[in-house]
N, C-alpha and C positions, 0 to 999 in steps of 0.2 A: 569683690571676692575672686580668687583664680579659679580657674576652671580645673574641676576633678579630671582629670587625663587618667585614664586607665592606660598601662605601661604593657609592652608588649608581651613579658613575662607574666605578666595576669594572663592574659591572654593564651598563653601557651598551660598554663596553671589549667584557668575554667575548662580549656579543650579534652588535656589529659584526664582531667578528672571525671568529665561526662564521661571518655571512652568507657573508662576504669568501674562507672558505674552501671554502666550498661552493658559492661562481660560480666559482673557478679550476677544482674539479674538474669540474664542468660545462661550461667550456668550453675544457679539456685534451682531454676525449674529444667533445667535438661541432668540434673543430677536426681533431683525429686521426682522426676519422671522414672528415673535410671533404677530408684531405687525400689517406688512404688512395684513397676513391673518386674521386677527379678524376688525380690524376696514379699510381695503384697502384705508390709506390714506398715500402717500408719505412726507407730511408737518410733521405727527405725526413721522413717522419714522424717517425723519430729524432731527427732536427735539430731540434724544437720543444724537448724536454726539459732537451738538451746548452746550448741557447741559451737558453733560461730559465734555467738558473744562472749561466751565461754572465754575463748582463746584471743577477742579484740580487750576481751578485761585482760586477761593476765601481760599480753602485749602492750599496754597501757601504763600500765604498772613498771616495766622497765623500760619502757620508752625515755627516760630521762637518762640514763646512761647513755645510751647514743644519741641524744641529741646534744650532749653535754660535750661531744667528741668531735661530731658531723656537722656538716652545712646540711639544711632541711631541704635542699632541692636533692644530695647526694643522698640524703634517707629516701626521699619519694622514690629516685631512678633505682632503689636497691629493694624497694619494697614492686615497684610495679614490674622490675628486670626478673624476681625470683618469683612473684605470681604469674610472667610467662611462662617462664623454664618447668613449672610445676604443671603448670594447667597442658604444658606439649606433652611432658612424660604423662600425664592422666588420662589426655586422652589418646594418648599412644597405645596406653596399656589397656584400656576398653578397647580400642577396636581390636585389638589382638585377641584377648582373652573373653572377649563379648561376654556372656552368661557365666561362665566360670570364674569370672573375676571376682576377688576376695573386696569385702565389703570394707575389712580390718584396715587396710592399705588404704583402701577411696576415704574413709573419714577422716585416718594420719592424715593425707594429702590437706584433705579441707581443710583443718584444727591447722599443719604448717600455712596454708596460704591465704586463713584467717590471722595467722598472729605477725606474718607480714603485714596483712592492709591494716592492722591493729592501729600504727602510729599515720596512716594515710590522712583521716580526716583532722586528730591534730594539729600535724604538720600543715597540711591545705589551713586552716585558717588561721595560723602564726605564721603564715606566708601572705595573706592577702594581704596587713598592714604594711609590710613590708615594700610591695609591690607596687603600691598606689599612693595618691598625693590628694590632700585636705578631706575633712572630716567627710562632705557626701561622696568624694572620690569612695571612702571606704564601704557605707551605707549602698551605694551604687552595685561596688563589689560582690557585697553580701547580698543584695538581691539576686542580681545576677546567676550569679552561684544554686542559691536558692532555686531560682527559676527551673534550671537545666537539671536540678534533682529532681524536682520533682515531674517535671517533663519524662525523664528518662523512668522515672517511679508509674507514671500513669499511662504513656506508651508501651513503657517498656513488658509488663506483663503480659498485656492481650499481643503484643507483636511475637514475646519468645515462646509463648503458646502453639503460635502456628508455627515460626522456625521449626521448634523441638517437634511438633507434630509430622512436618513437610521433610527436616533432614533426619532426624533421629537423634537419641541422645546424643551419643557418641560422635557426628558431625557436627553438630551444633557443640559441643566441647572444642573441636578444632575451629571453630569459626571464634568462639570466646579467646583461644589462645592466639588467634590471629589480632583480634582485638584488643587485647591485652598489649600483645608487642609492640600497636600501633603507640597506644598507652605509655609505654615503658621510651619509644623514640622521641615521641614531642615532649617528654618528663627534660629528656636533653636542654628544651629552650628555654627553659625556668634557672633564671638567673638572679642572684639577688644582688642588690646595689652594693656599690665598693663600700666595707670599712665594716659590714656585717660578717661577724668571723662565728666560729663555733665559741661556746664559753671556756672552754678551757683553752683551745687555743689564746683568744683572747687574754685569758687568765696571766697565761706564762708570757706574753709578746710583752704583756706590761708591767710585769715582774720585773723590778731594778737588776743586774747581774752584779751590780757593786754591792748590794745589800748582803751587808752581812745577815740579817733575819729574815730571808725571803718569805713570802706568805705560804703557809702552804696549800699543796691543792685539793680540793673537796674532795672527802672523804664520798663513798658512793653511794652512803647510807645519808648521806648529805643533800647528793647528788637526786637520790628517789625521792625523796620527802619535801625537797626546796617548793614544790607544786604545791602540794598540800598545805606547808607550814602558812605560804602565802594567803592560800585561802585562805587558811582559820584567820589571821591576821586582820586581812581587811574587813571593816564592815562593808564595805557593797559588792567584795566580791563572794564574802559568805554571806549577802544575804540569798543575792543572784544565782548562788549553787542551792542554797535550802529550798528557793523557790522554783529550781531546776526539778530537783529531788519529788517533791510533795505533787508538780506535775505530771512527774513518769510517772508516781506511783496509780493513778487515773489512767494514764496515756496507752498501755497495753490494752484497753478496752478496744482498739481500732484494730486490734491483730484480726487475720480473716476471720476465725471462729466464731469469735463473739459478734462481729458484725450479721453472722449467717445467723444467730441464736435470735438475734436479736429482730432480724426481716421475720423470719418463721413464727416469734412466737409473739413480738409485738405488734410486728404489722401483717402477720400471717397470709405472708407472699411465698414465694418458691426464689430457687435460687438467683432468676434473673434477676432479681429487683437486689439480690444480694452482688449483683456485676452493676447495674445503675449505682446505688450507693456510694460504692466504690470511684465510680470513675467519677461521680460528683463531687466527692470528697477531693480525689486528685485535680480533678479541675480547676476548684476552689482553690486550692493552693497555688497552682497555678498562672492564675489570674490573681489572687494575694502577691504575689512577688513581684509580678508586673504593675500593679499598685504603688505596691512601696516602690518599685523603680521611680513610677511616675513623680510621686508624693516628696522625689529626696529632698526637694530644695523646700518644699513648705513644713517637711520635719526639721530640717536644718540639723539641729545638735540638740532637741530635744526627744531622743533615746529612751529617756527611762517612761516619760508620760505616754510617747508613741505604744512603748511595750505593755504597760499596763491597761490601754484601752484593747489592743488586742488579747490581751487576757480576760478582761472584763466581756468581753463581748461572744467570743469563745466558750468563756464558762456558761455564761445565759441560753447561749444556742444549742449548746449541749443538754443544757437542761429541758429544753424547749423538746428539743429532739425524742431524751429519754421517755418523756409524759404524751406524746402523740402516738395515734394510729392509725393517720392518715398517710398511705405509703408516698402521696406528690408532695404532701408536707414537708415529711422527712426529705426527700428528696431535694426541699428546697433548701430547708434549714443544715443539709451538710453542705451544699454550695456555699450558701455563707458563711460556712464556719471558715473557708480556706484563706479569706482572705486576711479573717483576722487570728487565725495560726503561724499566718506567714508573716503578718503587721508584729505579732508577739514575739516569735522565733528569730527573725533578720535583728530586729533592734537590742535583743536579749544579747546574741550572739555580740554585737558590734559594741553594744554595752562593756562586755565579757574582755574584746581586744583593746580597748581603752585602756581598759583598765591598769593594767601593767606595763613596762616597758617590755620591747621587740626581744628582750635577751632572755627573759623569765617566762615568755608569754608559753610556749611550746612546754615546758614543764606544768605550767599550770593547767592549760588545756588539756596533756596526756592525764594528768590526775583526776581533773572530771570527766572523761572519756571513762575511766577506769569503773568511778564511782556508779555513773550513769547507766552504763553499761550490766553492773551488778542488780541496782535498782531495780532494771526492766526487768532482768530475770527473775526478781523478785516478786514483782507487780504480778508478770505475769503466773508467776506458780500461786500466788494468793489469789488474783482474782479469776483465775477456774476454778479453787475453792468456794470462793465468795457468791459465783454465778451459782452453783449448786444451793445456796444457804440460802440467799436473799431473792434470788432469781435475776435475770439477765436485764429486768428494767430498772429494779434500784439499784445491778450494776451500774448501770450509765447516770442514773441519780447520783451514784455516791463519786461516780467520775468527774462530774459537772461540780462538785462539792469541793471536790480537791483543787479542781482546777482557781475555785473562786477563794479557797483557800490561801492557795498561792500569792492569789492578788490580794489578798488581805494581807498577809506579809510583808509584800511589797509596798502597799501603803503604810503601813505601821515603820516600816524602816525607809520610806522616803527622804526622811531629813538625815540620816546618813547616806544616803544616794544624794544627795543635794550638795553636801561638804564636796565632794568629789567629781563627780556626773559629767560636770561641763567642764572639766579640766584635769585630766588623768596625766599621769607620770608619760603613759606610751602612749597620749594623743598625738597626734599627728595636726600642725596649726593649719588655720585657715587662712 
């Protein structure tokens, strides 16, 4: 077998992307700080988060017009080049206007430099196939990737905590927009191999010019949809998005809230044990991705069975979770859940970039970004409903429920995962 070489262009790819991840958490909580203390209202703070998906849905949504135009490295540098420029004038204009600054302008600002990084995670993983060579070259990838999320995800809180604490909002916004730019320079080194062109370029290069009935070029209503159409189309990539779906709709039980509901009323601790949880759950994942690093060669290219035991195992521990009261328990069984969130998540994902060839892949992806993205906001307005109705433990019951749902799913449509699975149109050979 040849050896997965990860390409320097990955490399410049996972770098920018950690940056890129670690200015939004930095300036999630130095704006939620910003906001808490000027106007002390928790609904307004809320509105940053709801509105950030908000605006990654609707940038998701036409994300295919410009990738239908662009090279995906020249969307990255345009997406991470104008969340510098935003994030300098933001916080230019706090430290100016300290206290008197209009809140109307600071959520504009969010809402645009949310529907820029709209198409960022997209593009990031219709770029990883790209980048890299034979099946675990890619699995490698996507851990990888993986990893440095959730790194930046379990670090990154308790660090910008004390930042934002130590500089104040307003410089901890300039230290983000420094980080950013750092972001938007190494997006520079993200090159993709000769003979990958935009699709319409493409389109017209191979367009005869002696033809008398040239083809003509996608309509844009063409152009939005071509993602979707795909999903509905295939069986394993609509089952892989239903079974996306029926997992988010569970998956908002992890937002901070419910986890504090859930220390306080189930295991009736105080808040610290609701920062333990926390960072056991990040750990887990954590140590999940360094796992699957380990694991690539004895997964090899079987994906879909890898995903489904991480599902299976995920749900159980969830369950496990929900019906305890023992606070070191719980504490145990969210360590373990990380490993096989991350076992589920890496192989679903690489499942996902198989699946399609390199030229469709980025419109398919912006369209379940889209969908995904809605979901959660869904999830989550239902289940703070649901946590009032049924209470906050057969929330996590009916979490664990979905979850194993999902994998039932997934079983049930196994033999159309099977027709396809180990040999996809956008595989990448071994």
């Amino acid at each position: 077998m040849k050896s997965s070489a990860l390409t320097r262009p990955f490399y410049y790819l996972w770098t920018t992307q950690t940056a890129a991840n670690a200015a939004d958490v930095l300036y999630i909580m130095a704006l939620t700080v910003l906001v808490l203390n000027q106007t002390e209202s928790l609904v307004s703070a809320a509105l940053m988060p709801l509105m950030r998906s908000g605006a990654q849905m609707i940038s998701g949504l036409i994300a295919p017009l410009l990738i239908h135009r662009f090279k995906l490295p020249a969307l990255l540098l345009l997406s991470q080049t104008g969340q510098f420029l935003l994030f300098v004038g933001l916080a230019v204009y706090l430290q100016v206007n300290g206290s008197s600054a209009s809140f109307v302008l600071v959520f504009a600002l969010v809402f645009i430099m949310s529907f820029l990084d709209g198409w960022t995670v997209p593009a990031r993983n219709a770029l990883v196939p790209r980048l890299v060579e034979h099946e675990q070259g890619l699995l490698r990838a996507n851990s990888l990737i993986s990893v440095s999320d959730q790194v930046v995800q379990f670090a990154g809180w308790g660090l910008s905590g004390m930042i934002v604490a130590w500089l104040g909002p307003s410089h901890t916004l300039l230290l983000t927009a420094v980080i950013y730019g750092l972001a938007a320079a190494m997006t520079l080194g993200v090159k993709e191999p000769a003979g990958l062109e935009p699709v319409e370029q493409a389109e017209l290069q191979t367009a005869d010019s002696s033809d008398p009935n040239p083809p003509a070029p996608s309509s844009r209503w063409h152009t939005l949809t071509e993602g979707w159409k795909m999903i509905w189309r295939m069986p394993n990539l609509r089952l892989l998005t239903f079974m996306d779906i029926i997992d988010m709709l569970g998956g908002s039980v992890w937002v901070g809230a419910f986890t504090l509901a859930f220390v306080q009323v189930a295991l009736g601790q105080g808040e610290e044990w609701w920062g333990f949880i926390n960072a056991a759950y990040f750990a887990g994942t954590v140590g999940g991705g360094l796992l699957v690093l380990a694991l690539v060669r004895t997964i090899g290219s079987r994906f879909l069975s890898a995903m489904l035991i991480g599902m299976a195992g995920y749900g159980i521990l969830t369950a496990l979770y929900a019906l305890t009261t023992c606070p070191v328990i719980a504490l145990i069984l969210v360590l373990l859940m990380g490993p096989f969130a991350e076992l589920s998540v890496i192989n679903r994902r690489t499942l996902i970039q198989r699946s399609v060839d390199k030229g469709t892949l980025p419109k398919v992806l912006s369209a379940q970004a889209s969908l995904l993205n809605l979901v959660f906001c869904i999830s989550l307005l239902a289940m703070a409903g649901l946590a009032e109705w049924i209470g906050i433990v057969n929330l996590y019951v009916l979490a664990a429920a979905l979850t194993l749902l999902a994998l039932g799913v997934g079983l049930a449509g196994r033999r159309a995962f099977g027709k396809t699975a180990e040999s996809q149109p956008g595989a990448t050979n071994r």
